[in-house]
C-alpha positions as CSV (number, residue, x, y, z in Angstrom):
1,X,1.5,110.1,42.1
2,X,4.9,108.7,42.9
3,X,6.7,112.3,43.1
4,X,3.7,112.9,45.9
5,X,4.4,110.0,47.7
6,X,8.3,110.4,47.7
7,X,7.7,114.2,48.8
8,X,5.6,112.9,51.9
9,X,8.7,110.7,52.9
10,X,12.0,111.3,55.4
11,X,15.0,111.5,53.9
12,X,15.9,108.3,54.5
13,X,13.2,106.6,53.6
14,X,12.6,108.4,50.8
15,X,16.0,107.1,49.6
16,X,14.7,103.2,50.9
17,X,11.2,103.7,48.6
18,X,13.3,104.9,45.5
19,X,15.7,102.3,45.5
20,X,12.5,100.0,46.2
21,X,11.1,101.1,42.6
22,X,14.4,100.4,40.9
23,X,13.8,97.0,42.0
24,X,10.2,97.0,40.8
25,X,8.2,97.2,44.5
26,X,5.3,99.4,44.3
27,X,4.8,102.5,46.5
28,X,2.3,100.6,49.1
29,X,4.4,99.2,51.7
30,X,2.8,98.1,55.1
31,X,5.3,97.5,57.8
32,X,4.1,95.1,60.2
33,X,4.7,98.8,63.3
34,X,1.7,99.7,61.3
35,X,-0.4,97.2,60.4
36,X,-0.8,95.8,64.0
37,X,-3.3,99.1,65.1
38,X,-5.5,98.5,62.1
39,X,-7.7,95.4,61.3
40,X,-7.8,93.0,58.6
41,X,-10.9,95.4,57.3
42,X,-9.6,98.3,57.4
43,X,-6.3,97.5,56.4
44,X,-8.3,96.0,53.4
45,X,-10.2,99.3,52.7
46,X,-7.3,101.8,52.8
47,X,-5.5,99.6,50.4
48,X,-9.2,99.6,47.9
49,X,-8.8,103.3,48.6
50,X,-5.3,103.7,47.8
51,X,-6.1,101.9,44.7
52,X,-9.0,103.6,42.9
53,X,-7.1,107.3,44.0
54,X,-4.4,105.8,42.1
55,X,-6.0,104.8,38.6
């Protein structure tokens, strides 16, 4: 799963999420560009999505 969501990723911030695992983040990472065109709820749901693919 992570080699998929590197591989979807710019250069650059493909270099930004791995040194983000070295430090122990996670691959979720919700900038706040993003976050402001989707609600609360939805934001929510993608997340519960992103989740169960995950497991």
């Amino acid at each position: 799963m992570k080699e998929e969501f590197l591989a979807s990723l710019s250069t650059i911030a493909r270099k930004a999420a791995q040194a983000n695992f070295k430090l122990g983040s996670y691959e979720i990472n919700i900038t706040m560009q993003r976050a402001k065109t989707v609600s609360s709820e939805e934001l929510l749901i993608l997340m519960f999505d992103y989740y169960e693919a995950a497991q």
